[in-house]
C-alpha positions in Angstrom: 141.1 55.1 -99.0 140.1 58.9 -99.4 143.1 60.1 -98.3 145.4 59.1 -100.6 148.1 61.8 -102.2 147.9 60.4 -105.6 145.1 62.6 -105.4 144.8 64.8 -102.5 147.5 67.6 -101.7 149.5 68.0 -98.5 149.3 71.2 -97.0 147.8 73.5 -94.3 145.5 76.2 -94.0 146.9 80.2 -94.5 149.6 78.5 -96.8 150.9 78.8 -100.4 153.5 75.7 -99.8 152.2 72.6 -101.0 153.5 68.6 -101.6 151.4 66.4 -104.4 152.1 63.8 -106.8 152.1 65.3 -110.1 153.3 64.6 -113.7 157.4 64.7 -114.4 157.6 66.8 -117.7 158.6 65.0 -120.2 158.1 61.9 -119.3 155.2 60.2 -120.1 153.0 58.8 -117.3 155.7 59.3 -114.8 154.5 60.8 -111.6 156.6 61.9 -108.4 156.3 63.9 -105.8 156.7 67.8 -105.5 157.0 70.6 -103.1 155.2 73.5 -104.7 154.5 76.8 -104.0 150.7 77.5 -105.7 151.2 81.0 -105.8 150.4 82.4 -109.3 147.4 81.5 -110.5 146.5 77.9 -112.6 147.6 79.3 -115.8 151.2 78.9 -115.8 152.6 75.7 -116.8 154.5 74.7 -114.0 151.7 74.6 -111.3 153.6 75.9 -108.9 156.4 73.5 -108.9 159.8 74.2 -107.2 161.3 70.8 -106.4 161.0 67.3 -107.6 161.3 65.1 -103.9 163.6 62.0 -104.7 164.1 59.5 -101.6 167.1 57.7 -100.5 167.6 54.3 -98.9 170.4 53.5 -96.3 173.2 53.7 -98.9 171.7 56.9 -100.7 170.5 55.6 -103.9 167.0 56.5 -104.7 164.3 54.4 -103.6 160.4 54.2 -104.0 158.2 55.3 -101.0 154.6 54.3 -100.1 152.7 57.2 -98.7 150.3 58.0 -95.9 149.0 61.1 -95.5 146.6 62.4 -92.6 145.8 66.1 -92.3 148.5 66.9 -90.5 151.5 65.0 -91.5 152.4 63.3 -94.4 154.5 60.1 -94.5 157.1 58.3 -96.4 158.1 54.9 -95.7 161.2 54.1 -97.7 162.1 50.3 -96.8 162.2 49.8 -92.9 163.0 53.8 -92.8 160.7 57.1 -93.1 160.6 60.5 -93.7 158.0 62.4 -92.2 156.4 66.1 -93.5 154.7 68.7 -91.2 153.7 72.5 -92.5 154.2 74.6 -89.6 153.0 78.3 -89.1 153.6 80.4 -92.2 155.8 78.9 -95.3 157.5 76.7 -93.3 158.3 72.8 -94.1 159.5 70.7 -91.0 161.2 67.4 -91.6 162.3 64.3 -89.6 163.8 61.1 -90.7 165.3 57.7 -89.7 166.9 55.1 -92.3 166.2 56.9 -95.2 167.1 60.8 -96.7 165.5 63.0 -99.1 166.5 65.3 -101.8 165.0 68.1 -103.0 165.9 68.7 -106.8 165.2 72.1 -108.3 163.5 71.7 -112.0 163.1 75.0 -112.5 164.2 78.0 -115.1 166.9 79.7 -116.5 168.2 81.9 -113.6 167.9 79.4 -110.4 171.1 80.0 -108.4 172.9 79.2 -104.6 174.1 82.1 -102.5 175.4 82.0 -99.4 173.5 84.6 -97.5 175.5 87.2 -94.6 174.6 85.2 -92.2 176.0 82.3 -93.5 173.2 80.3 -95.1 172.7 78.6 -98.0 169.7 80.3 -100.2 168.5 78.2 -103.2 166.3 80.4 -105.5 164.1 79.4 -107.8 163.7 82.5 -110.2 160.7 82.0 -112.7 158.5 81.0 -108.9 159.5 84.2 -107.5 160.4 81.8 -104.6 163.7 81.7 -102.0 164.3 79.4 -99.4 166.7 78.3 -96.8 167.1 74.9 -95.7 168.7 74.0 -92.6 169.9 71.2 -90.7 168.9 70.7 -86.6 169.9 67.1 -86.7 171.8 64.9 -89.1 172.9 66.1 -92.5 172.0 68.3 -94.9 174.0 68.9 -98.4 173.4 71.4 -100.8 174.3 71.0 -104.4 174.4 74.1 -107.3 177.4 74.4 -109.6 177.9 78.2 -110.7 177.5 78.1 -114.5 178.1 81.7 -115.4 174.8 83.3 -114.7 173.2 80.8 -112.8 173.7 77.3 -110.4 173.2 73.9 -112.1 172.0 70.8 -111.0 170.3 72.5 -107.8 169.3 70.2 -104.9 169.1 70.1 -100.9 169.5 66.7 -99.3 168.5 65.4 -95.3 170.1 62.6 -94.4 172.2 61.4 -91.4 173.3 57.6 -89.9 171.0 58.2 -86.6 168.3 60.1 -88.2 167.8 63.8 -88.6 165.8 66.7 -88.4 165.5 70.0 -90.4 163.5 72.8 -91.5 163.0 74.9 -94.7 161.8 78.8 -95.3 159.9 79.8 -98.1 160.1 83.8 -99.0 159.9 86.1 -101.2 162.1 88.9 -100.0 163.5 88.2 -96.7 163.7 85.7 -94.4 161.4 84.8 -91.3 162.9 86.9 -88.2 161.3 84.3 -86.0 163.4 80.8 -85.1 162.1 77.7 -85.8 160.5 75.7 -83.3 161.1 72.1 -83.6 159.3 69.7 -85.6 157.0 68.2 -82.6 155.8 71.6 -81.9 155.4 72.1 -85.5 153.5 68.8 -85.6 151.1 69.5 -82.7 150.2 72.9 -83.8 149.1 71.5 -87.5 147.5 68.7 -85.6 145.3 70.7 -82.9 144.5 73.3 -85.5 142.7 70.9 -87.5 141.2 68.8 -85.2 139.6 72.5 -83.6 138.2 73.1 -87.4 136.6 69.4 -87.8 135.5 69.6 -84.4 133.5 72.9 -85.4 132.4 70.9 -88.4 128.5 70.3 -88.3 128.1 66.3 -88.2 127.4 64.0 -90.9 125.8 60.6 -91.8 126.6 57.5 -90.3 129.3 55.7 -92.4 130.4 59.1 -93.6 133.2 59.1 -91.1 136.4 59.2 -93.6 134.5 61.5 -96.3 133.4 64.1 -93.6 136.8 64.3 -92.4 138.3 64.5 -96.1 135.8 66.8 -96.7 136.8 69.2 -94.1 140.6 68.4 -94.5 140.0 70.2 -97.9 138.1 73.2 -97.0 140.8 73.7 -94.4 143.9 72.9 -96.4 142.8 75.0 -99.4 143.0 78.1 -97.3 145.8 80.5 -99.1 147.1 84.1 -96.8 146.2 87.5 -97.6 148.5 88.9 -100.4 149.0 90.7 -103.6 145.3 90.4 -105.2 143.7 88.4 -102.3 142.5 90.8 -100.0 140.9 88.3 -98.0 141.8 85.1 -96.5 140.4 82.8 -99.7 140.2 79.5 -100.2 141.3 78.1 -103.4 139.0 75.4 -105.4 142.1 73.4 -104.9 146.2 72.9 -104.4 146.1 70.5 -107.2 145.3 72.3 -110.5 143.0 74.9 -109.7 144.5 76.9 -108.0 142.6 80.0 -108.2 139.4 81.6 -106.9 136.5 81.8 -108.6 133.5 83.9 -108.7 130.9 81.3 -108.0 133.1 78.7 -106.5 133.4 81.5 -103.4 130.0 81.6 -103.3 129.8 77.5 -102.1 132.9 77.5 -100.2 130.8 80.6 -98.2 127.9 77.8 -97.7 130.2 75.4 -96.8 132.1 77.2 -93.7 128.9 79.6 -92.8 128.0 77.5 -89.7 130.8 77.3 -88.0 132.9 80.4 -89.6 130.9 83.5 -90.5 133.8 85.6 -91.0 135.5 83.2 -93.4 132.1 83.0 -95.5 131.7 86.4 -95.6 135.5 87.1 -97.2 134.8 84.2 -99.8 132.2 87.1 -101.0 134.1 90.1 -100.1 137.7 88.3 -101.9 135.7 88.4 -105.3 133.5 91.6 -104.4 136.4 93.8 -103.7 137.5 93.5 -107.4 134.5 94.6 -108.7 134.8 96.3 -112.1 132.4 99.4 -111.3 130.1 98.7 -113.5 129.4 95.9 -111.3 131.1 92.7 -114.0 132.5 90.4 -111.2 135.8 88.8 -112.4 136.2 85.4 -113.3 138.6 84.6 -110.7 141.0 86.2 -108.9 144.5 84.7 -107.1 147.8 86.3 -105.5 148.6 87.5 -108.7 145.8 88.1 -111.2 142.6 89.2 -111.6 140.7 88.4 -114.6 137.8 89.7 -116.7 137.9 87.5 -119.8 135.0 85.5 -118.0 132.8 86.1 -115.2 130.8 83.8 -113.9 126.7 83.8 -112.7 125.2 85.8 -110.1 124.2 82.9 -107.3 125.8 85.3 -104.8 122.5 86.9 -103.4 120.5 83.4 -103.4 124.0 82.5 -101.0 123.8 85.1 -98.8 119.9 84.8 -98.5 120.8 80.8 -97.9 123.2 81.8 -94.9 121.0 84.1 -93.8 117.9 82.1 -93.2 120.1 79.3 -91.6 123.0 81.4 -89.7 120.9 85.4 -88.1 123.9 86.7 -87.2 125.8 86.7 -90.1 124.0 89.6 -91.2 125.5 92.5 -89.0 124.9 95.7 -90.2 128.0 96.7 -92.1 127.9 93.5 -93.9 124.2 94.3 -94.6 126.3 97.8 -96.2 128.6 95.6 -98.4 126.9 93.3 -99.6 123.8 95.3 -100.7 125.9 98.3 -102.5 128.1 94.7 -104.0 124.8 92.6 -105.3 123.2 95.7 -106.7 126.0 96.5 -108.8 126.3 93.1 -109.6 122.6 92.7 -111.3 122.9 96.3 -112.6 125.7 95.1 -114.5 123.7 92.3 -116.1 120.6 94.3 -116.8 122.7 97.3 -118.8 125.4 95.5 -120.4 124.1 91.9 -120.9 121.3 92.7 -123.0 119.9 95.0 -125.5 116.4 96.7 -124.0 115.0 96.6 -120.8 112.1 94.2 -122.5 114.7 91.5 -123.3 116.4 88.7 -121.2 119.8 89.9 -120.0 122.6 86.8 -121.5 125.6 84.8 -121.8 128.6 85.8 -124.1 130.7 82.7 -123.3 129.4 79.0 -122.1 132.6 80.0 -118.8 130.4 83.3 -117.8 127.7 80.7 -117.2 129.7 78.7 -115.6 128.7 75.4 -117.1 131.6 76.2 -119.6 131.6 73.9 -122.6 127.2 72.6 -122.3 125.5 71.8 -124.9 123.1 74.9 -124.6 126.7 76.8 -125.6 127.5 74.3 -128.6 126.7 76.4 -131.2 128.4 79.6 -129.4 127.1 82.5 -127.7 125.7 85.4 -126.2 122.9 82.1 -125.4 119.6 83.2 -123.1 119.9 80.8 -120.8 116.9 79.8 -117.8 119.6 80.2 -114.8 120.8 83.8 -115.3 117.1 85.5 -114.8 116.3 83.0 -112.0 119.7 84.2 -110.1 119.1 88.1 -110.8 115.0 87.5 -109.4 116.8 85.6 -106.4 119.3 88.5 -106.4 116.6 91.5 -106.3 114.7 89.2 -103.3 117.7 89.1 -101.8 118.5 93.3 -102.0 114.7 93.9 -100.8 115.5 92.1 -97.9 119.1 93.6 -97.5 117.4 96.8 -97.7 114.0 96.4 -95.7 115.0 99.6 -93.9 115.0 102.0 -97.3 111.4 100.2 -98.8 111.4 102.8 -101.4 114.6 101.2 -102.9 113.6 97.5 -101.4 110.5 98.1 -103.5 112.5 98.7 -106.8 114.4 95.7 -106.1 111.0 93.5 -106.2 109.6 94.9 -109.1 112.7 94.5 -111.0 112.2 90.8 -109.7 108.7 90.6 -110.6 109.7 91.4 -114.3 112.6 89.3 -114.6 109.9 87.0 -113.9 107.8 87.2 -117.0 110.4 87.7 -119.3 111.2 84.5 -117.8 108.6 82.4 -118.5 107.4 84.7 -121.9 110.7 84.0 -123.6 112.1 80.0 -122.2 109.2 78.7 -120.8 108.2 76.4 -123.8 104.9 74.2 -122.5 106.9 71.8 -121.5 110.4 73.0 -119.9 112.8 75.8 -119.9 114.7 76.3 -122.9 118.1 77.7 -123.5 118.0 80.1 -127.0 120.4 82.3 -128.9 119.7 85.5 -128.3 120.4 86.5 -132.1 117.8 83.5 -133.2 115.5 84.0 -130.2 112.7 81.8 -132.0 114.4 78.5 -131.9 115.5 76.1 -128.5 118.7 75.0 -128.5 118.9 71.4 -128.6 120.4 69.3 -125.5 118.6 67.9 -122.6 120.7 70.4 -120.0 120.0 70.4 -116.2 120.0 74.0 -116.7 116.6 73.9 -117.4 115.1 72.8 -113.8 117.0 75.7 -112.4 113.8 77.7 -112.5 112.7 75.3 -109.5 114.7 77.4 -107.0 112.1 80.1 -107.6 109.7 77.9 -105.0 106.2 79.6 -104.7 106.7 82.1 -107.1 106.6 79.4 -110.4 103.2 78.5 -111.4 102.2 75.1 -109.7 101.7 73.8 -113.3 104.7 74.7 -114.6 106.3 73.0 -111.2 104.8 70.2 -112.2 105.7 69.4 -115.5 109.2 70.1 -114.2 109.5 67.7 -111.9 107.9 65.2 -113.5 110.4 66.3 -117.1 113.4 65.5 -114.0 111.8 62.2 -113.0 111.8 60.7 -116.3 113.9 62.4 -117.9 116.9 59.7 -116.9 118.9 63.0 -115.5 118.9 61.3 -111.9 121.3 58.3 -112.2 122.4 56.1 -109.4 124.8 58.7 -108.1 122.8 62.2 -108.8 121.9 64.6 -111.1 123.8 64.2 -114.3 124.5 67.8 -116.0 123.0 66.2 -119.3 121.1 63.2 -119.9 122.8 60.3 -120.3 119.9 60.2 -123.0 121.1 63.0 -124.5 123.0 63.0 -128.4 125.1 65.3 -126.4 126.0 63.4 -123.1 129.8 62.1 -123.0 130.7 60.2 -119.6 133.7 62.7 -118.7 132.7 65.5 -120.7 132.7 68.0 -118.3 129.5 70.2 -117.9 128.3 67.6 -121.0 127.1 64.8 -118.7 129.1 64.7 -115.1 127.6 65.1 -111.5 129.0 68.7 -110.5 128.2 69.3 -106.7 127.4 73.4 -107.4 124.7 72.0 -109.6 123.3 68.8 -107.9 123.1 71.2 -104.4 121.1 74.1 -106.5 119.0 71.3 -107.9 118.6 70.3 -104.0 117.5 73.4 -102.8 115.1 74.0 -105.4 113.3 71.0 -105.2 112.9 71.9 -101.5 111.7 75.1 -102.5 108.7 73.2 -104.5 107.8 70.7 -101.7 109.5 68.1 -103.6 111.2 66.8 -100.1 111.6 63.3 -100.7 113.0 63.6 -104.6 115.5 66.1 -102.7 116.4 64.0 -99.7 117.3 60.8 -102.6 119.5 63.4 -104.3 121.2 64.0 -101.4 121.9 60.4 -100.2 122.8 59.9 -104.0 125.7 62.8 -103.7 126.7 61.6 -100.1 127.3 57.9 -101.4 128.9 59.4 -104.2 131.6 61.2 -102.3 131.8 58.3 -99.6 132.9 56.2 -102.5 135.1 58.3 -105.2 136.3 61.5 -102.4 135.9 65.3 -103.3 136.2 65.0 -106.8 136.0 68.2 -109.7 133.1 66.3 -110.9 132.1 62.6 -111.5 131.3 60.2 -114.0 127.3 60.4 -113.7 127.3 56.4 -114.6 130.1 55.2 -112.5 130.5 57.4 -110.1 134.1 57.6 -110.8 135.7 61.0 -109.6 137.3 62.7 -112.3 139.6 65.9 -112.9 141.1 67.5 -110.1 140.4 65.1 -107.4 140.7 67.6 -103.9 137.9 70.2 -104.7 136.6 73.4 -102.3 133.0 73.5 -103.4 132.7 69.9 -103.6 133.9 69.6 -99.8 131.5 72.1 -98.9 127.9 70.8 -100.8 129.1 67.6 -99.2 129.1 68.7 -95.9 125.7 70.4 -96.2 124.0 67.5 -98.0 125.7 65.5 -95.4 124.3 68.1 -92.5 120.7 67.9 -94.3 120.6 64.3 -93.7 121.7 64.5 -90.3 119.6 66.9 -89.3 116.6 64.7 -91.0 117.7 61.4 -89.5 117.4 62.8 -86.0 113.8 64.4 -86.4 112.8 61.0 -87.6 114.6 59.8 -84.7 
């Protein structure tokens, strides 16, 4: 069962409000459900989390629930009772019950507190969230706890209950209230329903067999959709309402691929959420939420090989100001690595920090950085195709754009192009390859005709026998490797960003069939373990944050690739 909330989040599109299973601090191996609000960005320790969800049998002591969750509803079933969840319109939670309550108990900070508002509400603050909310009763019971203890409410909780069942509602704000009134839950329930069954419908179709994964795989693309606010100048969608709750700057770029066919407007604000914080010397940030937008990190520059993938598959998405945007954003973008990532115009631009790469802790970065790495010139050459194209109506500056390419290109293959493969160096001990046996080095593929056939072919044939292709996909290292570790992250996993890049470039070489196995590999992959961070490359278990963006969206092309094969064939 895919959609299970052990792993995957309940919530809806254009929202911050959130319910998933989670830890209970301080108690080891415990797990419960919360509501959250994943405003704020992933590094604060609470996640998020404004109430811990207890349920009550008929005589109100707390009981366990079993859980179904669809995409737009989730379900508690507490004995012969239930309490059912529905997100309506905005930050709004909408409950109904029979045989059974629930109580929502604040485990919050210092400064949480009850007021009773002018109109004659109770509002239940929880401080360190920056959150407010009113819950109110349409049916049934609702009691609301929160002893004044001198500058602040303890033991703060809300509870729905009531003999013949009830109903009830709850607003989440910041400063004021909703003006609107709330509708009741079965209007909140059909509008969360029909507004996802019109996104999957607008879904391109999958594989046979793929039924539960394709839906779960759009569920999450949807449902990972966060509002315009603070530092999101776009309607974003987070790499997930689990854990990661952020945007990243090459995450956006997938998440792009993955809506592009049937949402050109959403791609194109993936790029433009990340584009709009450029530094101006054209450093993207490493990720950017409600809150925060951070330079620590950046992250590579796959952003013109995206758009040129959209492009070619999707003519309209194009349109002249975007044409504008995106040129004036990708130029800055490879400016920035050309003048500030390296030392002379003769030298391969580089790495400072394995997260910049975005393969984080790989074993080209395990003896530190700045590391010359065979992805970063390949995306810049991909980048400057991309600008000529972008600017075919200026050729004097398209025609920079290619010989900047052309280049990149032989610096390329003078300085990590070994006889045999691609190798990662550090660029203050340029003579020596790093050790590791990295899938960063058939990244170089994506360049189709412009490699050398021979050095094509020793590629492909290094990937063949190289063990990196296991019986669910391209591992990120060997499993031959000294440095391979089952869940160690970019030291051995499947990642979906790479395994789709690998894809594509393989395509790109002719290499059709080797591609069209790694795509069945990642399909079965996510049929069996869900949208996973990343997966064990020799189990196929899914492992991290199990509801991931990008993940959703390679699936869904790789899915559409082998759709679209099937019924040529057919």
């Amino acid at each position: 069962m895919l959609f299970d909330i052990e792993h995957v989040p309940f919530s809806r599109r254009g929202c911050f409000l959130t319910l998933s299973m989670m830890r209970v601090p301080g108690r080891e191996g415990d797990r419960a459900l919360y509501l959250r609000h994943v405003s704020g960005g992933d590094e604060r320790a609470s996640l998020g989390r404004l109430c811990r969800v207890e349920f009550l049998d008929l005589a109100g002591e707390i009981a366990e629930a079993r859980f179904d969750l669809s995409p737009d509803q989730l379900v508690a079933r507490i004995g012969g009772g239930c309490v059912r969840f529905v997100i309506g319109e905005g930050e709004r939670l909408h409950l109904q019950g029979g045989r059974a309550g629930v109580r929502f108990r604040l485990e919050g900070s210092r400064y949480d507190y009850v007021y009773r508002t002018p109109a004659g509400e109770d509002c239940l603050v929880a401080a360190a969230e920056n959150v407010k909310f009113i819950p109110r009763a349409v049916s049934g019971d609702l009691a609301i706890s929160g002893e004044w203890q001198r500058d602040h409410s303890s033991e703060v909780s809300f509870t729905f209950s009531g003999d013949g069942g009830f109903e009830g509602n709850v607003d989440f704000f910041r400063a004021l209230p909703p003006a609107e009134t709330p509708g009741s839950f079965d209007e909140a329930h059909a509008g969360a329903m029909a507004e996802f069954v019109a996104w999957h419908r607008s879904v391109p179709a999958g594989v046979p067999g793929g039924e539960e994964a394709h839906r779960l795989a759009a569920y999450l693309l949807w449902t990972n959709g966060v509002p315009v606010g603070g530092a999101l100048t776009r309607p974003a969608i987070y790499m997930s309402k689990n854990h990661m709750i952020n945007i990243w700057s090459w995450d956006n770029a997938f998440s792009a691929l993955g809506v592009a066919a049937f949402d050109e407007n959403l791609a194109f604000d993936q790029f433009a959420a990340i584009f709009d914080h450029q530094h101006p010397s054209g450093l993207l940030p490493d990720y950017v939420n409600d809150r925060d937008v951070l330079f620590a990190f950046t992250k590579p520059p796959v952003h013109g090989w995206a758009v040129s993938c959209i492009a070619a598959t999707q003519p309209n998405f194009l349109t002249p100001e975007r044409k504008v945007y995106l040129s004036n954003a990708i130029g800055r973008q490879v400016a920035y690595w050309l003048t500030y990532a390296r030392a002379a115009q003769h030298e391969l631009p580089s790495y400072f920090h394995g997260n910049d790469s975005g393969w984080d802790n790989a074993s080209f970065f395990a003896e530190g950085g700045p590391v010359l790495s065979p992805d970063l010139p390949v995306f810049l050459i991909l980048a400057c195709e991309a600008l000529a194209t972008l600017l075919e109506g200026n050729p004097s500056r398209a025609a920079i754009w290619s010989e900047t390419a052309d280049r990149l290109q032989a610096l390329l293959i003078e300085k990590l192009w070994t006889g045999e493969t691609f190798g990662a160096r550090l660029a203050r001990e340029p003579g020596r390859i790093l050790g590791g046996e990295s899938l960063i080095q058939f990244m170089p593929l994506l360049l189709g005709k412009r490699l050398p056939a021979a050095i094509r072919d020793k590629l492909v044939a290094r990937l063949r026998k190289g063990g990196f292709i296991t019986e669910w996909g391209p591992a990120t290292e060997s499993p031959q490797s000294r440095f391979y570790e089952d869940d160690g992250y970019w030291r051995g996993p499947i990642w979906a960003p790479t395994t789709y890049l690998l894809w594509d470039g393989l395509r790109r070489q002719g290499e059709r069939a080797l591609a069209r196995e790694i795509a069945q590999k990642f399909c079965a992959l996510a049929n069996k373990s869900g949208m996973a961070e990343n997966f064990d490359a020799r189990s196929g278990r899914g492992l991290r944050d199990r509801a991931f963006a990008w993940t959703s969206a390679v699936y869904l092309l790789l899915a559409q690739s082998l759709h679209d094969e099937n019924r040529i064939k057919s």
